[in-house]
C-alpha positions as MATLAB code, in Angstrom:
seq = 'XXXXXXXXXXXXXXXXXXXXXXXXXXXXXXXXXXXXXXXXXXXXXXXXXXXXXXXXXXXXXXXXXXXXXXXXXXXXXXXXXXXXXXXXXXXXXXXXXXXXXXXXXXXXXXXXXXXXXXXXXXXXXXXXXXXXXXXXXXXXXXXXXXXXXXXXXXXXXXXXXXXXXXXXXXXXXXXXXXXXXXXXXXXXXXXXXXXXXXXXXXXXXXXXXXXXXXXXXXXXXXXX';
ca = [
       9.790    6.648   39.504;
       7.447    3.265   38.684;
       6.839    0.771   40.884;
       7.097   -2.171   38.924;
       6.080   -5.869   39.096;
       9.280   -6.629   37.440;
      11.235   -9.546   39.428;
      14.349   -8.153   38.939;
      14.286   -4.335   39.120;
      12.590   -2.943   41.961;
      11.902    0.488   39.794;
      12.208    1.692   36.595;
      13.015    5.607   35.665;
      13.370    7.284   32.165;
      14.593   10.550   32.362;
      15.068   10.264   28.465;
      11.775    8.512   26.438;
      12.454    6.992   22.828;
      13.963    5.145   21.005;
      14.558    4.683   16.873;
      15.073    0.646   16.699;
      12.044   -0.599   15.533;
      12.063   -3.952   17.247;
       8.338   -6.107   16.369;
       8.336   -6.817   20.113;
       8.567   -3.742   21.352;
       6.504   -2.924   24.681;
       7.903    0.237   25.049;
       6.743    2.063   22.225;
       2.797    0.877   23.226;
       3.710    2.325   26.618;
       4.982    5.738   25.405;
       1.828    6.118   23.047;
      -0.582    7.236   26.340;
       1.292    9.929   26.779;
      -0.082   11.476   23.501;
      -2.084   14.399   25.463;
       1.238   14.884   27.761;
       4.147   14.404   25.340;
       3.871   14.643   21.708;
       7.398   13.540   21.147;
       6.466   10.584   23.334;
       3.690    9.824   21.548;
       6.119    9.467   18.780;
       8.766    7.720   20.165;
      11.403    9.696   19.216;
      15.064    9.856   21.473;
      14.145   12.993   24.111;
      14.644   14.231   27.148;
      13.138   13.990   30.730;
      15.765   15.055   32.846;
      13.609   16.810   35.366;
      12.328   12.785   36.093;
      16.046   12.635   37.927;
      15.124   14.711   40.852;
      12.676   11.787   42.473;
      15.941    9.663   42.918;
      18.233   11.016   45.969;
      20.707    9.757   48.240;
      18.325    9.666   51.575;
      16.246    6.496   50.217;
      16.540    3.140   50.826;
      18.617    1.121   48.284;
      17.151   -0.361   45.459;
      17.298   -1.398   41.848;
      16.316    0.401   39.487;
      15.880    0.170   35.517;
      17.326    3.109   33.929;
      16.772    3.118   30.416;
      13.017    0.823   30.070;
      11.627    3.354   27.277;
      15.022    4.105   25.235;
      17.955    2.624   24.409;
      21.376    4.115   26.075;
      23.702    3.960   23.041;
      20.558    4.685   20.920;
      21.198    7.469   17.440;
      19.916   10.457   19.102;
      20.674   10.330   22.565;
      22.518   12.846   23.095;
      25.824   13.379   25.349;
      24.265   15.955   27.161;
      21.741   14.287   28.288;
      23.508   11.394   29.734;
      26.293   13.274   31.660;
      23.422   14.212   34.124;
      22.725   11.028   34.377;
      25.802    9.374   35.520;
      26.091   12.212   37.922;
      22.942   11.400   39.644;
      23.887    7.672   39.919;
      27.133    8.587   40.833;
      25.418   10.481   43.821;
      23.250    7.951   44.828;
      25.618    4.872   45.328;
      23.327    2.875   47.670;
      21.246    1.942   44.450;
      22.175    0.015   42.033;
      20.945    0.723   38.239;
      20.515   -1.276   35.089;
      21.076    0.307   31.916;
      21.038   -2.352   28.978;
      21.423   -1.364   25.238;
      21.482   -3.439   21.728;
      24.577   -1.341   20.809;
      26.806   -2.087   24.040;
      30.156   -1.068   21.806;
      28.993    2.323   22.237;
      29.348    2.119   26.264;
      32.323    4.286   26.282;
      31.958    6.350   22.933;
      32.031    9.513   25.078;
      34.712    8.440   27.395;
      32.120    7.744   30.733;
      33.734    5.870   33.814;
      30.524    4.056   34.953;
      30.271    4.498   38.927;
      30.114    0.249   40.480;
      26.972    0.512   40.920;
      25.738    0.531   37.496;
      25.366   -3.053   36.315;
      25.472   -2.872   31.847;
      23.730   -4.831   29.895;
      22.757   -6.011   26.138;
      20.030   -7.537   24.858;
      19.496  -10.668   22.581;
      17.147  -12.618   20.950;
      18.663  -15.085   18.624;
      22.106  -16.339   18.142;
      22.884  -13.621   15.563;
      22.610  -10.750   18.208;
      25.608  -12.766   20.396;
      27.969  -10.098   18.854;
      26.831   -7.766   21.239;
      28.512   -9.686   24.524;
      31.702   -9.124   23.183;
      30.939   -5.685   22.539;
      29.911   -5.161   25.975;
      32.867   -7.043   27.142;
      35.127   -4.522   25.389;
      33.429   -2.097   26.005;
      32.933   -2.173   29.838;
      35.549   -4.272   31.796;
      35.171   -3.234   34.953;
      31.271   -2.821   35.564;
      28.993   -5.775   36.116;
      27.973   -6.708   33.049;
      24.602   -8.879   31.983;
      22.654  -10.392   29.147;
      19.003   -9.885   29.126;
      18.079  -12.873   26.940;
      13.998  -11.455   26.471;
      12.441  -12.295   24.704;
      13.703  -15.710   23.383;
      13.258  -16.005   20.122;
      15.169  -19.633   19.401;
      17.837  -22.041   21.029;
      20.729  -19.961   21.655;
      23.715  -21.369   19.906;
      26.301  -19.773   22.343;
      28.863  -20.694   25.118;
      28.542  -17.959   27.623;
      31.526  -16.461   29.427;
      32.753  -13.039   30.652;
      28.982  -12.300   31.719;
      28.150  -11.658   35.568;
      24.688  -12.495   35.239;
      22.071  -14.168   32.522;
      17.998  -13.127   31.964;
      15.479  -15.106   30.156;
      12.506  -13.717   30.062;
       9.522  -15.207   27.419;
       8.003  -12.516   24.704;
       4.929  -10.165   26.144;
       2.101   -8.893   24.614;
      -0.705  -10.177   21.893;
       2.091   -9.566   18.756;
       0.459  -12.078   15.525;
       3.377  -14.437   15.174;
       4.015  -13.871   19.193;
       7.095  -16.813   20.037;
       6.736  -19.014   22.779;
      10.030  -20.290   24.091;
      10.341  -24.119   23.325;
      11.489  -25.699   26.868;
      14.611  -26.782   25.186;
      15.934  -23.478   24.796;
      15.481  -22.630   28.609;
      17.387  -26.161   30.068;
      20.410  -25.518   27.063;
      20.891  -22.039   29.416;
      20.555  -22.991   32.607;
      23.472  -26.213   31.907;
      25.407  -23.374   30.525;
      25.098  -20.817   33.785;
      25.451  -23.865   35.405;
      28.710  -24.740   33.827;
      30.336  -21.586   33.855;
      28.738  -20.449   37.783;
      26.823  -17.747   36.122;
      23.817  -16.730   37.964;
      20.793  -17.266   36.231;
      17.190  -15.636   36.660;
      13.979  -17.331   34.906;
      11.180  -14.753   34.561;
       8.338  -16.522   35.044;
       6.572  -15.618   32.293;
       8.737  -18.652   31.026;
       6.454  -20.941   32.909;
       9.854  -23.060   33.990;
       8.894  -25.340   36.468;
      11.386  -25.097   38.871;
      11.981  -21.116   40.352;
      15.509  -20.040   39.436;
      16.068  -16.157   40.114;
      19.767  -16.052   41.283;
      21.474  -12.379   41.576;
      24.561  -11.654   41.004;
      27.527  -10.212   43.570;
      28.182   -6.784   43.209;
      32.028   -6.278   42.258;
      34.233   -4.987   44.325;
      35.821   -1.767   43.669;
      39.768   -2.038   43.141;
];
């Protein structure tokens, strides 16, 4: 596992590298490219497996949270079933953590038929207010799970009333990309009145440069 700096994951592990979306803001795929004299199929970013990775996690450590799926996408084309199954097994065995797993194709959450163990919070990803398809996708999809939007990067004001979300990210866009987007404070206060509104918690990376800290977490939900 990686320590991270992250402010809201305490760890990140990929036990499956890859992923076939393309995005222009992609970190990941930068990442993946040093492991060219490790990992050829890293090096190309291609959907793969790891699985081996899922031995450092095990149910004598101290909880934590950690980020599942930073190098790939969960529902991405070629990930395969087999490869996940171990997966949920290994969270499922370790319930004093708590994973993340987000995906831009959240519909997909139960195209195999998984039941999720509580302590795996879902997630999508948007950027603009044409990607706000995917919440009710991920509503659908996973009902009982706690489910977030990672808002990161921010791309424009998000034209959106948000409901049926347990938690809401904004993070600002990384890296030296030419036509890089930085957030317009606007955009940030139009979220917060709306977490505010609905009592959503809300978590400001700071790369956002608000000027007031807001990093709420969310409640873990209660198994019934």
């Amino acid at each position: 596992m990686n320590r991270t700096k992250n402010e809201y994951w305490d760890w990140s592990l990929n036990p499956v590298v890859g992923c076939p979306h393309g995005c222009e803001y992609c970190y990941a795929k930068g990442q993946a490219k040093r492991q060219k004299h490790r990992c050829s199929l890293c090096y190309q970013f291609v959907p793969h497996p790891h699985l081996e990775r899922l031995n450092q996690i095990t149910p004598r450590q101290k909880p934590a949270r950690i980020f599942i799926d930073s190098m790939w996408d969960w529902n991405a084309v070629g990930v395969k079933h087999e490869w996940l199954e171990p997966i949920i097994a290994k969270m499922t065995e370790c319930s004093q953590h708590t994973f993340l797993i987000s995906s831009k194709r959240p519909k997909l959450y139960d195209q195999y038929g998984f039941v999720y163990p509580r302590n795996v919070w879902l997630a999508t990803s948007i950027a603009r207010t044409e990607d706000t398809y995917r919440l009710w996708d991920l509503h659908k999809a996973v009902p009982h799970n706690l489910k977030y939007v990672n808002i990161e990067p921010i791309h424009e004001r998000i034209d959106f009333w948000f409901s049926r979300i347990d938690w809401i990210i904004v993070g600002a866009e990384t890296g030296h990309r030419k036509g890089k987007i930085t957030p317009d404070p606007a955009w940030i206060q139009a979220l917060i009145d709306n977490a505010r509104a609905e009592g959503i918690p809300c978590f400001i990376k700071e790369n956002v440069g608000w000027p007031i800290k807001i990093q709420e977490f969310p409640k873990a939900k209660a198994c019934v």
